[in-house]
C-alpha positions in Angstrom: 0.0 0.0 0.0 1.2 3.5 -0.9 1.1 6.0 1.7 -2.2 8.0 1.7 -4.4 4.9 0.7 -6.8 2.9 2.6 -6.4 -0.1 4.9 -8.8 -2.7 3.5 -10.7 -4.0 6.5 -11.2 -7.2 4.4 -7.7 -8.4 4.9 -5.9 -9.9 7.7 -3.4 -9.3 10.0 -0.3 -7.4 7.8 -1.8 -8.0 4.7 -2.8 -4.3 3.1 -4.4 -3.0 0.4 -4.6 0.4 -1.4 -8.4 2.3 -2.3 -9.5 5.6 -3.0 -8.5 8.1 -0.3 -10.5 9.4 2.0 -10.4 13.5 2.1 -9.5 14.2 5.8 -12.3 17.1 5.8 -15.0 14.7 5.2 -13.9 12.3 8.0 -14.4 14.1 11.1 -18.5 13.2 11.3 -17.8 9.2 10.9 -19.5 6.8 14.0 -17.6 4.9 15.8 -18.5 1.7 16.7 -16.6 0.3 19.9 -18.5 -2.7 20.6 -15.5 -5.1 19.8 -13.3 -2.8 21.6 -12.0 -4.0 25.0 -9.9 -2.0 27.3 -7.2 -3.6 29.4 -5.4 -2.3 32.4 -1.7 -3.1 33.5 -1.6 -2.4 37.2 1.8 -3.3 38.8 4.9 -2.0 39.8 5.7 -0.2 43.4 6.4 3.5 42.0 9.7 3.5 43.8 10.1 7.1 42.7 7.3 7.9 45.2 8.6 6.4 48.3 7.5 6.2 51.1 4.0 7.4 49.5 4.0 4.2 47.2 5.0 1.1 48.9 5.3 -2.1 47.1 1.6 -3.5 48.8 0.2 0.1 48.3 1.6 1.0 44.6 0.6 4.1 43.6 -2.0 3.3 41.3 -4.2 2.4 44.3 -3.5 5.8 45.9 -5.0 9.0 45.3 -2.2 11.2 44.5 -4.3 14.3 43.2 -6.8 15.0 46.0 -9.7 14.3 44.2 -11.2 11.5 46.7 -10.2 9.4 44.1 -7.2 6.7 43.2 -5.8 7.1 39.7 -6.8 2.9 38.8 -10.5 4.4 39.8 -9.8 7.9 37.6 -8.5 5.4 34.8 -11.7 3.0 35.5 -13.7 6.5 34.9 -11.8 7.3 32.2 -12.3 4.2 30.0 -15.9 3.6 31.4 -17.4 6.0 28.2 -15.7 3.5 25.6 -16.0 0.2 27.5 -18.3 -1.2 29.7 -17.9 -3.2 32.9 -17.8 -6.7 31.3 -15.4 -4.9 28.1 -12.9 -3.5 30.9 -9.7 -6.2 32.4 -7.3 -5.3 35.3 -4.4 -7.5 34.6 -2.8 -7.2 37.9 -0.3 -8.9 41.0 -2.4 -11.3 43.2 -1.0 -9.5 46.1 -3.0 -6.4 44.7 -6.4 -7.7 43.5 -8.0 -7.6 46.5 -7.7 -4.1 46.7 -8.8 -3.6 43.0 -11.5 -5.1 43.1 -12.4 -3.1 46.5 -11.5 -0.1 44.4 -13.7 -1.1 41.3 -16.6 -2.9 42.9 -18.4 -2.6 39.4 -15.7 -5.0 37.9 -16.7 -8.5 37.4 -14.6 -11.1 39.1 -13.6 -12.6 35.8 -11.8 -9.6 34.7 -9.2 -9.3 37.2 -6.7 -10.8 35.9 -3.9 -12.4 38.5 -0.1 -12.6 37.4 1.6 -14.4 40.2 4.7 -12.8 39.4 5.9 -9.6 37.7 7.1 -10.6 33.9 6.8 -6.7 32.2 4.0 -5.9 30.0 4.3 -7.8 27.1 3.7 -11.2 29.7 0.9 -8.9 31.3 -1.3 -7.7 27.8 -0.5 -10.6 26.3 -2.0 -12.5 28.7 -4.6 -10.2 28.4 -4.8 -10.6 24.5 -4.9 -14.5 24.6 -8.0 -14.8 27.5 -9.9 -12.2 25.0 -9.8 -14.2 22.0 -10.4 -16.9 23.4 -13.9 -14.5 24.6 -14.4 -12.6 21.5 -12.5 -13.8 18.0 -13.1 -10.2 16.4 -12.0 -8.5 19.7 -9.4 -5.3 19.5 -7.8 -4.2 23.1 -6.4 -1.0 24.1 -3.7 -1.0 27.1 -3.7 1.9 29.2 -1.4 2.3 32.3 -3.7 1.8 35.7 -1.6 5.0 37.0 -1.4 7.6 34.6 -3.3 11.1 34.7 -4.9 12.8 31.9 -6.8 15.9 31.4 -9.2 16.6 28.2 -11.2 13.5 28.2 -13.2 14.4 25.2 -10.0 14.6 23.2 -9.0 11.5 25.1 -12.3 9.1 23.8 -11.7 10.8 20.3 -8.0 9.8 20.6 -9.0 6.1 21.4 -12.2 6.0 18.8 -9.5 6.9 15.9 -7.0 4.1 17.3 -9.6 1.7 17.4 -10.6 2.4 13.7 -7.1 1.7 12.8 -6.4 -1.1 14.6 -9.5 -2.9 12.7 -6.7 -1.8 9.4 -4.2 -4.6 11.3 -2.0 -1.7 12.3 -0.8 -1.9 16.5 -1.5 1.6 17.2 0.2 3.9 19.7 -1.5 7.7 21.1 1.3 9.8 20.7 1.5 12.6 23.8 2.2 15.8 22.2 5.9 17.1 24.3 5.6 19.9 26.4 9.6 20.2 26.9 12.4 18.0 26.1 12.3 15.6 28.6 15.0 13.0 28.9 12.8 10.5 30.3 10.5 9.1 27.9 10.4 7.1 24.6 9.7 9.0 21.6 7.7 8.3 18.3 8.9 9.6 15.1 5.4 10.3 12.7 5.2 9.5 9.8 2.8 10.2 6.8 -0.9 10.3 7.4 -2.9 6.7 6.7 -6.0 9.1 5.8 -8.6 6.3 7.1 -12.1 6.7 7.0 -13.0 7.6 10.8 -9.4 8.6 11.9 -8.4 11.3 10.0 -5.3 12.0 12.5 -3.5 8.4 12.4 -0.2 8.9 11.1 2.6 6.0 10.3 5.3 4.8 12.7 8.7 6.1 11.0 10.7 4.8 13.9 10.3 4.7 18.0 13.8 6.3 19.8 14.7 5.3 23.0 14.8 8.0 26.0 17.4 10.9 24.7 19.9 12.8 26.0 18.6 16.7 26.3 20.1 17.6 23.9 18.8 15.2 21.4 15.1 16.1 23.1 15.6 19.6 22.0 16.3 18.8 18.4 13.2 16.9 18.3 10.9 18.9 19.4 12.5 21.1 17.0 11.2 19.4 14.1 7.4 19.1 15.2 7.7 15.3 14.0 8.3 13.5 17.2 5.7 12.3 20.3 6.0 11.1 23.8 5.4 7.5 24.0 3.4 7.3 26.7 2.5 3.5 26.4 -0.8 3.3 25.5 -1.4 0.9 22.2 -4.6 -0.5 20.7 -4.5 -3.4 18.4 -6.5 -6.7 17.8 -6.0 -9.3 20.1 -5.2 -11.6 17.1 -2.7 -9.7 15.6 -0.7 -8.9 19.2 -0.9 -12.3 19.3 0.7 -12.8 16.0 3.3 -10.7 16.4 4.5 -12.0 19.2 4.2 -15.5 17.7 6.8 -14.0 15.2 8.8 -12.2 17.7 8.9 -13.4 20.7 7.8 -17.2 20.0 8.4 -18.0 23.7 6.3 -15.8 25.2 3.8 -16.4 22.7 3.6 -20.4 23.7 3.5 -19.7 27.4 0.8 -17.5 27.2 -1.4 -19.7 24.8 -0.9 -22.7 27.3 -2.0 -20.3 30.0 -5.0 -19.2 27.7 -6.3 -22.6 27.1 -6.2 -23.7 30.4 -8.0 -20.3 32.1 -11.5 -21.4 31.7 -10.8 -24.8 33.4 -9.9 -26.4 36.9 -6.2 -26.6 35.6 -6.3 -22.5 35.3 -4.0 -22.1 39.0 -1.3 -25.4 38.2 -0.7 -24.6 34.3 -0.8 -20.4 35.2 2.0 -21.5 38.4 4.0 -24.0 35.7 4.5 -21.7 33.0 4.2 -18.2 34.4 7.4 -17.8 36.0 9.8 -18.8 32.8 8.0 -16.3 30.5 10.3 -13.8 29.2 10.0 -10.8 31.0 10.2 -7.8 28.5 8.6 -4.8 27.7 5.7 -4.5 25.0 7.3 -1.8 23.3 10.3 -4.2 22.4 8.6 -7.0 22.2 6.0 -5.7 19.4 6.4 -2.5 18.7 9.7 -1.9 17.5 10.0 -4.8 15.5 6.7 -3.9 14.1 7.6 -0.3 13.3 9.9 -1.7 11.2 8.0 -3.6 9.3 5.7 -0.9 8.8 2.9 -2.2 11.0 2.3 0.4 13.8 0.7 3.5 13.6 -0.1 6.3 15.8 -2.9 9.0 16.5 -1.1 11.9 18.2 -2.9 13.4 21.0 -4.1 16.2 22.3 -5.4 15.9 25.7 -2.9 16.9 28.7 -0.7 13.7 30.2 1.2 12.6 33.3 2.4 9.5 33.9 3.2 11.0 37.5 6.6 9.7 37.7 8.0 11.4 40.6 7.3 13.8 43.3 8.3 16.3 41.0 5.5 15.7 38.2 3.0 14.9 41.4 3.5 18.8 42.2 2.7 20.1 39.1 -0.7 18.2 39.1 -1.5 20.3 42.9 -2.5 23.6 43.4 -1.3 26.3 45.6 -0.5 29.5 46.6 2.0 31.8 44.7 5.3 31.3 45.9 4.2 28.1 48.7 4.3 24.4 48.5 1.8 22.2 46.9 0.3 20.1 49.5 -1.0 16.6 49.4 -3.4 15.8 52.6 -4.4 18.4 55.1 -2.7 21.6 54.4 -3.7 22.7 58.2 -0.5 20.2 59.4 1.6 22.1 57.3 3.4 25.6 58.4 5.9 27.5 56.3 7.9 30.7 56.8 9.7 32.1 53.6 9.2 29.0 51.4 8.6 29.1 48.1 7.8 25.8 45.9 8.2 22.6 46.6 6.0 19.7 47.7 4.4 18.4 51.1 2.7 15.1 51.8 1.6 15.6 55.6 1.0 11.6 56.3 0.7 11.3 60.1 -1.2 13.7 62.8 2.6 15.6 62.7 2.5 19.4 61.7 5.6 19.6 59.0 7.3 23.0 59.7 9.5 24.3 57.2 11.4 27.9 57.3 13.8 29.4 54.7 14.0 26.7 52.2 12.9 26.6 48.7 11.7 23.5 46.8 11.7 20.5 49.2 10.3 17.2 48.8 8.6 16.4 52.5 7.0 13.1 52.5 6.0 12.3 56.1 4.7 8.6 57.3 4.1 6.5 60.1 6.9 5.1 59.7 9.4 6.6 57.0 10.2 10.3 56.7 11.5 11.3 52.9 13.5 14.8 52.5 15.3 15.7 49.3 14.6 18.6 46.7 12.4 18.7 43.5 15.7 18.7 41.3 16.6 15.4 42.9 13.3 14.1 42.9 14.2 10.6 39.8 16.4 9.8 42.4 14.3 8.3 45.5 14.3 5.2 43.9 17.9 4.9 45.1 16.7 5.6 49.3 14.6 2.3 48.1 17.6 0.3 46.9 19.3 1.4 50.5 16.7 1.0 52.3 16.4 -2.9 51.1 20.3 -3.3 51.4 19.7 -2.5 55.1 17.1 -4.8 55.4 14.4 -2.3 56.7 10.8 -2.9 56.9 9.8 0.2 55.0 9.7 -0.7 51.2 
């Protein structure tokens, strides 16, 4: 197929074919049907960059890190509600956790919690995902979206996912590219390509090439050129061609999982998913699938508009508070915190303690029960190093 030309929705995984074009002006008015479409929820990982907040049996996805009175997995759960159901909407998540999601999403059917008994990356974690849906739903097409992200704009966010979907049906694996706000040095980014000009995503755009987190100076040049996105690890494909790919790519992952699959609806689920979970491959989606299927000209991305956070640090968790000019942002009761010539900076009051702070600019505070966290918001990627000493010293505080 030549750039510009239509996907024929008629052909199968990777195999393309060229039509008329679609004028982008006459696309914008097209209905989007998402009743195939089936969103899937990674939620793991401790957020080590948010210790002592996050702890590894209170990640940060089940805490509610923007004052809202609610977590982000129950702001994502709101989020994707619009676009898929209840029984359309799996938690793939660590049994040590899925108590407390499905306390957190009471609305979630029991089937759709999804338990990994170990942590094997994503790939392991929406493929799994991938293999019990087709299993479900032949025709199904998933979309994975981090359980502890934050996003703003959410009618640009279901019109973001409606065009993905659409071009997933195409056989692409589609990614929502985050429009960059500043150079940063710690995410992925997605080179566009030319537009695919599809009937009912008039914004998806070829996968030139995805580049692994830059230096700054590199992240300048590319915003530079207006041709480069934050990946921000959300993709949307059908479930038969992830599965495909991965066949192709990552052949051992691939046979685990489909041995897992066929035994989840059965009394063997527990003793196949203990046997074979634990030698998967544990490696990321992005090079499992999406690299090597950038290359082959298979993935595609719909760059975004709405506002994004993956809320990496205590840093980024300050910018998403308000305050007063010239104080700290404060998470929890802002009466337990006094300040006397302070200007920026972050408080997280966590105990019946008042935190008193005089003459210093742009502290971290975190204050628990039983860990107290001090560094400064220019230092803030590195807590994840007090974690790694803390666990060398054997302390029961990770």
């Amino acid at each position: 197929m030549t750039d510009g030309g239509q996907l024929s929705s008629s052909t199968g995984p990777g195999s393309w074919a060229s039509s008329t074009p679609w004028s982008v002006d006459d696309l914008e008015d097209a209905q989007i049907d998402l009743s195939d479409f089936h969103a899937v929820v990674p939620a793991g990982g401790a957020g080590t960059r948010l210790w002592p907040l996050s702890r590894s049996d209170r990640p940060k996805f089940l805490l509610d890190l923007t004052g809202r009175g609610r977590t982000l997995l129950q702001q994502t759960w709101d989020r994707l509600l619009p676009l898929a159901d209840a029984d359309r909407l799996l938690v793939v998540t660590g049994r040590s956790h899925a108590d407390a999601v499905a306390e957190q999403l009471p609305d979630l059917p029991e089937a759709n919690i999804l338990r990994e008994p170990a942590r094997r990356d994503s790939a392991a974690a929406i493929g799994l995902a991938a293999a019990v849906l087709v299993r479900r739903n032949p025709d199904a097409v998933l979309g994975s979206f981090a359980a502890d992200h934050v996003i703003s704009g959410r009618d640009d966010f279901e019109s973001s996912v409606e065009e993905a979907v659409v071009t997933a049906r195409r056989g692409f694996v589609v990614t929502i590219g985050i429009a960059p706000s500043h150079p940063a040095t710690g995410f992925g980014y997605i080179r566009l390509g030319k537009r695919l000009r599809l009937q009912g995503a008039p914004n998806a755009r070829r996968v030139v090439q995805f580049k692994e987190k830059p230096d700054a100076r590199t992240a300048s040049a590319y915003l530079s050129t207006g041709d480069y996105r934050w990946n921000g690890g959300m993709f949307v494909t059908r479930a038969d061609v992830l599965l495909d790919l991965l066949a192709t790519h990552a052949p051992a992952l691939h046979a685990g999982l489909q041995r897992i699959a066929d035994a989840w609806d059965t009394p063997q689920r527990e003793a196949v998913l203990e046997e074979q979970w634990t030698s998967l491959p544990a490696i990321a989606i992005d090079h499992a699938v999406a690299e090597p299927a950038a290359e082959e000209g298979r993935v595609a991305v719909v760059p975004a508009t709405f506002g994004w956070d993956d809320v990496g640090d205590f840093s980024s968790l300050a910018e998403l508070l308000p305050a007063d000019v010239d104080q700290p942002k404060v998470l929890g009761d802002p009466d337990l915190v006094i300040t006397e010539s302070v200007a920026g900076g972050l408080v997280v009051p966590g105990t019946d303690r008042v935190v008193a702070l005089l003459g210093v600019d742009d502290l971290v505070v975190v204050d628990t029960p039983d860990a107290l966290m001090v560094t400064t918001r220019a230092r803030a990627q590195e807590v994840k190093k007090l974690v790694e000493r803390a666990l060398e010293a054997g302390l029961d505080v990770v």
